[in-house]
N, C-alpha and C positions, 0 to 999 in steps of 0.2 A: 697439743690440740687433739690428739689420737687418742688419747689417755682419757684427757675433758669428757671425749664425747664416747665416752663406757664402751671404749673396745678393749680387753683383755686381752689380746692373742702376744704370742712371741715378738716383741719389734728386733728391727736390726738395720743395720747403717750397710751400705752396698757403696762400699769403699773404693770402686775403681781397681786399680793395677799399679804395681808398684812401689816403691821406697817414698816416693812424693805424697802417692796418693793417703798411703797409710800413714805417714810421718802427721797428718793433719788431726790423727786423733777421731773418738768415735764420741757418743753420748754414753754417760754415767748409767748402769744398769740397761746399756741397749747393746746385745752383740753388734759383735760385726763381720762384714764378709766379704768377699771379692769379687771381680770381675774380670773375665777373660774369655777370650776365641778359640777356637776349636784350631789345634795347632800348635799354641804356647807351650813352651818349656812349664808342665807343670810342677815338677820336681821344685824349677826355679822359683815359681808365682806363692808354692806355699812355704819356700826357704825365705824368701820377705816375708810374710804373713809371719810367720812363726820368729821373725824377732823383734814383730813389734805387740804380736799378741798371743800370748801365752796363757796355758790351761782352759782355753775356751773351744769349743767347736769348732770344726772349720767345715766351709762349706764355701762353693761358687755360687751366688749370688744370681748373676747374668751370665750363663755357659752359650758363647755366643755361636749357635749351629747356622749360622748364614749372616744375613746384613741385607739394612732395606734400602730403596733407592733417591736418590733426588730424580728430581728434574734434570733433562741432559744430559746424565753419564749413564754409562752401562747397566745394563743389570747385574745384578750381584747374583752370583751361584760359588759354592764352593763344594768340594768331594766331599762324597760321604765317609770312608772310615777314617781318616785325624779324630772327627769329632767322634768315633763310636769309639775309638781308638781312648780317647783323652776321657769318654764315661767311664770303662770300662777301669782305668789307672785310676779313678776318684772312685771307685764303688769298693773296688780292692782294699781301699785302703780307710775303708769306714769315712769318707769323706761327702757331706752333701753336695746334690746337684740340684738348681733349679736352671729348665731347658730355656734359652730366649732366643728366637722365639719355640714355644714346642708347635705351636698351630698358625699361621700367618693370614693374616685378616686380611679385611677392607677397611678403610677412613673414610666412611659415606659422608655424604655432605661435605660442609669446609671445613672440617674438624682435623685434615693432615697439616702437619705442624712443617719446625723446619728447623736446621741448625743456623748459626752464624758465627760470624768471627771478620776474617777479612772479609768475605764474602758470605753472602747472603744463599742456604740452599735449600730450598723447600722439598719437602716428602711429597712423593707422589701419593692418591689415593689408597694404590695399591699398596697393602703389608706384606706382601705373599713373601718376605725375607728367606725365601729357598728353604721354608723348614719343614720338617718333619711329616706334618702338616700340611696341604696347601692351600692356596686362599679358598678353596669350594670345599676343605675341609676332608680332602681325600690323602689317602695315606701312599708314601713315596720311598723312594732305598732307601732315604737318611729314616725315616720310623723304622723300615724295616729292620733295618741294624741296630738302632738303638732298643728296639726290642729285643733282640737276640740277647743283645747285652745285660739288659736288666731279668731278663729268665733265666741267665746264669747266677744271680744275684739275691733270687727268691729264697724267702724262708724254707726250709724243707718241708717238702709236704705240698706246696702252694703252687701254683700254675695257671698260666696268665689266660685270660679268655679269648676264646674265639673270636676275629674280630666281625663287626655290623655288617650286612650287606651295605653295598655304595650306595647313597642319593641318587637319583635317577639326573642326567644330565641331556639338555636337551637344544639345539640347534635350529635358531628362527631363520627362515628364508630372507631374501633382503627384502624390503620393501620400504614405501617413500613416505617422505617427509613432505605433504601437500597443500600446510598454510602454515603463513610466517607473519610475526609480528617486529616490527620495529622496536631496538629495547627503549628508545626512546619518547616509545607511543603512549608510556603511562608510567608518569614522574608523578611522586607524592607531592606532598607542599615545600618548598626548599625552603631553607636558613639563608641568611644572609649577614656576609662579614666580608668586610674589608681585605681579610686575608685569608687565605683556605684554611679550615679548621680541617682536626684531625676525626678519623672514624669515634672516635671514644669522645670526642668533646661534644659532639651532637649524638651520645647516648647510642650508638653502632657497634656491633660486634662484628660481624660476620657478612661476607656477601662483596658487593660492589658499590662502587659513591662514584656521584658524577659532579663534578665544577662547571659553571660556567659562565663564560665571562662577556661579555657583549660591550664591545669597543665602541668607542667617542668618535673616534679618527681611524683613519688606515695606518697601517704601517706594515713594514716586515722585517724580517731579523732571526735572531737566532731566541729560540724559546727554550726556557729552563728552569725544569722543575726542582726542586730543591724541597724535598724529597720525594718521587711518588714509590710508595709501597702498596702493593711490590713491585705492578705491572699495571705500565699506562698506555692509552689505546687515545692517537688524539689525530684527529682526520684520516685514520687506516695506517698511521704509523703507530710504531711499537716504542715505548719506555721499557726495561728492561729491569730491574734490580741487580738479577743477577748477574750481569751483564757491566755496570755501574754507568747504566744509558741514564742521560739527564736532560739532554739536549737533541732539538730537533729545528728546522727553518719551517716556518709559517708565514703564511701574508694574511692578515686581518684586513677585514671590511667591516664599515658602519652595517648594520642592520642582521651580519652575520656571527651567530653567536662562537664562542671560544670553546668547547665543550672537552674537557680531560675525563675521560672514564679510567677508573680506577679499581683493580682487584686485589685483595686481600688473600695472599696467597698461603698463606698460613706462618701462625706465628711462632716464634722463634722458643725452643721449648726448651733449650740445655744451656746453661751458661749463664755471663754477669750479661747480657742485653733482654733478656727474659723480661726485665720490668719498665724494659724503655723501647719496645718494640710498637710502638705506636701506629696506624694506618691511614691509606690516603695519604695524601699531602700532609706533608709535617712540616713546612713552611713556610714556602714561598713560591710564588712563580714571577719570573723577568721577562723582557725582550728587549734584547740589545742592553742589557742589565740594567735596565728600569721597572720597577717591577710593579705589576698588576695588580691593579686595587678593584672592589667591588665584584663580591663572588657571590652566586648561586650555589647555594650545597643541597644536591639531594639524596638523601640513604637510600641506597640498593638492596635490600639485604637478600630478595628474590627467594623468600620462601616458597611462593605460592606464586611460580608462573602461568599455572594454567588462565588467571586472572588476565591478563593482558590482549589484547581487541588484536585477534586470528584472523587473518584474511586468505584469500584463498589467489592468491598472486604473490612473486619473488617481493623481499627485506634485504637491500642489502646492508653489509657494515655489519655491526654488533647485531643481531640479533635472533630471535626464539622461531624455531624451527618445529609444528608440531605433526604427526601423524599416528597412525592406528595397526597397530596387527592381532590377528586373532590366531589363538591356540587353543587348539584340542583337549591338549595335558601340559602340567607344567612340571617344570624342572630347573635346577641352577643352570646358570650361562653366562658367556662373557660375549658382550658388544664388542663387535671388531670397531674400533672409532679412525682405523688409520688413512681413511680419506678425506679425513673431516681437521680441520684447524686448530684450535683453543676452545676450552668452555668446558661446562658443565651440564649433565644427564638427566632429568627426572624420568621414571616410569612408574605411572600410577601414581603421582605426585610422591614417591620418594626419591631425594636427590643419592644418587649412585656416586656424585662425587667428582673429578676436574678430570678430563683429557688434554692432551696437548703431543702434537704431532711432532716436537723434537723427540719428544720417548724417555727412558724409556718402556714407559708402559702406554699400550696400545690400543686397548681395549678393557671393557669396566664390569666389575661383576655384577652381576643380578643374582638375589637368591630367588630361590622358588617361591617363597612366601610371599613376595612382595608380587607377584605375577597371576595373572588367574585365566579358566578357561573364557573361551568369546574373547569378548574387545580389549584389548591393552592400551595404554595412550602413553603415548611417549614425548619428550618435549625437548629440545637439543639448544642451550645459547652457545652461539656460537659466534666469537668476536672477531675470528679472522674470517672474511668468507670467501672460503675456497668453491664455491660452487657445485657440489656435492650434496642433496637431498636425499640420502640412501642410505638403511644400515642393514645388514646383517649380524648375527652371532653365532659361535661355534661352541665347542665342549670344552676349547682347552684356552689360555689367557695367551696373548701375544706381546711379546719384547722384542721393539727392536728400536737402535737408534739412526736416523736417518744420517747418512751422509751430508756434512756440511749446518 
């Protein structure tokens, strides 16, 4: 397809690590290369390499100077000299390097992905994988050494530039969050089916989908999704993926609807579940393993929340939290979000992307460009509600995972 669509450049196959990975064979006329951490035995990694591929180039592929986070577990950090350590032994020895990450971004919007396997783990927004680089694009010991490194490595003669002065970086005061909208208060036109369809059958990418189901008779029991992806929010209790929560007790009444909100935590990006990673409900809901017919589907996809009817009095439950700050001069920044629940940022109507208060990432970056002097507007959905109207932001990103 690369080829089809008139690119010429070098291709090559980014073969993983080890006797397994390389045993599997590359493409006719496409090198190939490897992957490995800052740390590996590399004497070892090119002593496989070199007996399965011979008189070719070699080079690492993905030289991994840090690692990004899920949801839930620690933040990743690793020392700086192994990996300046482990450039320094491939430059030596005429051997390529490409850095992963050299510079550690953001995944604005819903665009951060997720692994799977036994378990389901979603990427946090944040990319800042401890590199060289950090997510505001400022330079840290791991650059600092890895330049050292490649300045010994220059052609003669050559010498590396001066580096930029820093982006200015800049620190909003707190201030409040003063009307809120129910996310409830403006549903598009819903589908309707017998049984919950998936985000993709009703033409959905991205965002949120709400079910709802509006009962004949009472009852209560034990309620069970089968499957919500990734994360279901149903009378202020939580469904879990990660977790592998499916079940929860409800008591249904005539005239009160059943309502399952549903987020798409991002989709599953490495591996054989890649093309069956489906969303929302994938198929079925019970109580007391009878299972519920007769659904309401509506697409959330929540591009443009500023749309939604702002009142100027508390929302509780799921919902948009909006208010105003004004600035002088602008600069990069990170929203401290750590008093705040689940959900997602816009400022200026661009979404910055998902917080969530297990960690662990804590706060969301803003570049400057998306900021401006005078009024800012900022809009918070927020699904758990912890009661908290207020943000500030500082210079530097915050990691931390809470206890319990």
């Amino acid at each position: 397809m690369i080829q089809d669509a008139g690119f010429d450049g070098q291709l090559y196959t980014s073969d993983g690590s080890g006797k397994s990975n390389l045993a599997g064979g590359t493409l006719d006329g496409v090198l190939s290369v490897i992957n490995f951490g800052d740390g590996s035995n590399l004497e070892g990694e090119f002593s496989n390499f070199a007996a399965f591929r011979q008189n070719v180039p070699r080079m690492c592929g993905e030289y991994w100077y840090g690692w990004f986070d899920h949801w839930g577990e620690k933040h990743h950090t690793t020392t700086t000299q192994p990996g300046a350590d482990g450039l320094a032994w491939m430059l030596s020895r005429g051997i390529s390097c490409n850095l992963y990450m050299a510079h550690g971004g953001s995944t604005f919007g819903y665009m951060s992905g997720a692994n799977g396997g036994r378990v389901y783990e979603p990427d946090t927004s944040a990319y800042d994988y401890d590199a060289p680089l950090d997510e505001a694009g400022r330079p840290t010991g791991k650059f600092r050494a890895i330049r050292d490194v490649i300045a010994k490595h220059l052609p003669a003669g050559e010498k590396l530039p001066e580096l930029p002065a820093a982006l200015p970086m800049i620190a909003i005061p707190r201030f409040e969050l003063t009307e809120s909208a129910h996310l409830v208060a403006r549903l598009p036109e819903p589908a309707h089916s017998e049984r919950p369809l998936t985000m993709e059958a009703i033409g959905q990418d991205y965002g949120f989908i709400l079910y709802r189901h509006k009962p004949a008779r009472a009852a209560k029991g034990t309620l069970e999704i089968t499957e919500a992806r990734d994360y279901a929010v149903v009378r202020g209790h939580a469904l879990d993926r990660r977790l592998h929560q499916t079940k929860l007790e409800v008591e249904l009444t005539p005239g009160e609807p059943l309502d399952i909100l549903v987020e798409n935590m991002g989709r599953i990006n490495f591996g054989p579940q890649l093309v069956s990673d489906r969303k929302g409900i994938t198929e079925k809901v019970t109580l007391n393993g009878e299972e519920l017919k007769a659904w309401e589907i509506y697409p959330l996809p929540i591009t443009d929340p500023a749309r939604w009817p702002f009142a100027a009095k508390p929302a509780t439950g799921p919902a948009l939290h909006r208010g105003t700050f004004r600035l002088t001069a602008t600069g990069d920044t990170f929203l401290d979000m750590r008093a705040w629940g689940k959900g997602v940022v816009w400022i200026n109507g661009h979404n910055l992307g998902r917080y969530w208060r297990i960690g662990p990432q804590q706060s969301l970056f803003v570049p400057a460009p998306w900021l401006k002097q005078g009024a800012n507007e900022i809009i918070v959905l927020d699904l758990e509600d912890s009661g908290i109207r207020s943000i500030q932001s500082a210079t530097n990103p915050v990691y931390e995972t809470p206890a319990g």
